[in-house]
N, C-alpha and C positions, 0 to 999 in steps of 0.2 A: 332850828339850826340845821337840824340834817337835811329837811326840805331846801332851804338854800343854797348849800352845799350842790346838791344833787341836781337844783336847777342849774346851777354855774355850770354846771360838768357837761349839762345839755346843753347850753349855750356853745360853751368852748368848742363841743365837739361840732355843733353845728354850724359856726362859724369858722370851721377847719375845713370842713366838708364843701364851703360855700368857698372857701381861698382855693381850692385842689382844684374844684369845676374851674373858675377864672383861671388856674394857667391851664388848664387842658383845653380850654374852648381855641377851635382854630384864629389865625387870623383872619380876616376878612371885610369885603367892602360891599357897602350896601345897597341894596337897589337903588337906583335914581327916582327922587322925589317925582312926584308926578306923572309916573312912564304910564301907569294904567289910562289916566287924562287925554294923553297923547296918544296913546295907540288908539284910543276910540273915537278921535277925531280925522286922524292922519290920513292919507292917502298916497300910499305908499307903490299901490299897482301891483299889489299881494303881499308880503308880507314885510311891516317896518321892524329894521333893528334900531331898536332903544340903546343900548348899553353892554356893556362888561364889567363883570366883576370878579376878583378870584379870590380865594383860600387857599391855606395850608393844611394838612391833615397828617396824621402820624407814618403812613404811606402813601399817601398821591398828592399833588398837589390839584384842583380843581380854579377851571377856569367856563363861566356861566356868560353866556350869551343871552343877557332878555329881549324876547321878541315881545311883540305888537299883536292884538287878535288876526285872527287868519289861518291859513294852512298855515303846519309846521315844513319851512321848507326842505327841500333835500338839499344833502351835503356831500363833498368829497374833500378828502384828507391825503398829506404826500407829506414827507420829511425830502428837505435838503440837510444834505451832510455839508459844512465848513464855508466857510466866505462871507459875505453879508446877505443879508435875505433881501431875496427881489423877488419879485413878481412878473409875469409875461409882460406886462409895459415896462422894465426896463425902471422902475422906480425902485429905489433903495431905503430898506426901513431905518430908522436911526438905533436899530434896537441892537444888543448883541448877546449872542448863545454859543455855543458845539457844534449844536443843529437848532435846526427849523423847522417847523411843524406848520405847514401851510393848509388853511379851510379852507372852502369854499362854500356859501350857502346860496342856489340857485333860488332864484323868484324870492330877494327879500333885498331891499335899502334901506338905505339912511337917510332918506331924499322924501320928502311930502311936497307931491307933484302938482299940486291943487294950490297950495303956500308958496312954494318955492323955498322950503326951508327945510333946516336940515334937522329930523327928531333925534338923533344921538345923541346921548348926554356924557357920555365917557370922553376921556383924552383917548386922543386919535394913537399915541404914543405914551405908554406905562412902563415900567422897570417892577420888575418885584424880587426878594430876594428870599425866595422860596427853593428851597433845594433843586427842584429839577425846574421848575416853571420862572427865566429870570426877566420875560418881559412878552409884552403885545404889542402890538401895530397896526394898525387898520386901513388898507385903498380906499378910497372912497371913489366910488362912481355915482353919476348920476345922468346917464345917457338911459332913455327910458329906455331903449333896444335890451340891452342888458341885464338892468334888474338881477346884479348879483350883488356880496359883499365877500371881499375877500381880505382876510386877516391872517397876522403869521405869527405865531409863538416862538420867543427866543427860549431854549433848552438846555439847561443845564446837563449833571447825570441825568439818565434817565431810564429804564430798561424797555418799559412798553406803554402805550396810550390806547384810549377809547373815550367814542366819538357817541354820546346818545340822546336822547331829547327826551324832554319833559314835559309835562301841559298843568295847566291853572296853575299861576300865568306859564304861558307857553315861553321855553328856553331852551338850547343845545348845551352842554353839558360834555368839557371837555376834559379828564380823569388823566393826567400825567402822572404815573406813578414813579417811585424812587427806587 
């Protein structure tokens, strides 16, 4: 009797410990089925962006860029303050923030030049309602001249950001904190 007892009590408290992890686990969206397939076939002219994905966390929110094998490209980063987010051509994102938090990743598309198709699997346009991080949008180019990808983050609050890259599988890794 007291063995059973004492088992149930480990049970319970086990299956407390396992309901706690489930709300503390971020939210988040999953890599794109198939991205490793694709990047090892693609031909992108240096490096293909596959996708986006973001998460919430207790202070930052995270937004993950998965690349294609390749160099990890170089990036630059710029906030607009207020209006709608555009970009140098004059295009207007449907997304909306406070500010904007504009990428830039040199030598990398969305474009497999060899197919004539396009390996991104994410919407070109995302909302999230994550404290500071409330949506994404992505330009797409695909003039081989260029070979860039330029995306713009809609921003809630926010105090500061950082911009860094990852490898196996290679990704940029964007840290909007609250």
């Amino acid at each position: 009797m007291r063995f059973t007892r004492t088992a149930r009590l480990l049970a319970s408290a086990a299956a407390l410990a396992a309901s706690a992890l489930c709300l503390t686990t971020p939210q988040a969206v999953a890599a794109p089925a198939g991205s490793a397939a694709v990047s090892a076939t693609a031909n992108c002219m240096d490096t293909c962006v596959l996708g986006v994905r973001a998460a919430t966390h207790s202070d930052h929110d995270r937004l993950v860029i998965d690349l294609g094998a390749g160099p990890i490209p170089q990036w630059s980063a710029g906030v607009q303050v207020g209006g709608n987010l555009t970009m140098g051509e004059g295009a207007v994102m449907p997304i909306q923030g406070d500010e904007y938090l504009k990428l830039y990743l040199h030598r990398a598309t969305t474009f497999d030049f060899t197919t004539s198709t396009p390996v991104y699997t994410s919407p070109l346009y995302q909302t999230y309602a994550f404290p500071s991080l409330k949506g994404q949008g992505q330009f797409q180019y695909v003039d081989s001249s260029v070979r860039e990808f330029h995306m713009g983050l809609a921003l809630g609050d926010y105090s500061s950001y950082k911009v860094f890259a990852l490898t196996a599988p290679n990704r940029i890794v964007v840290d909007v904190y609250h």
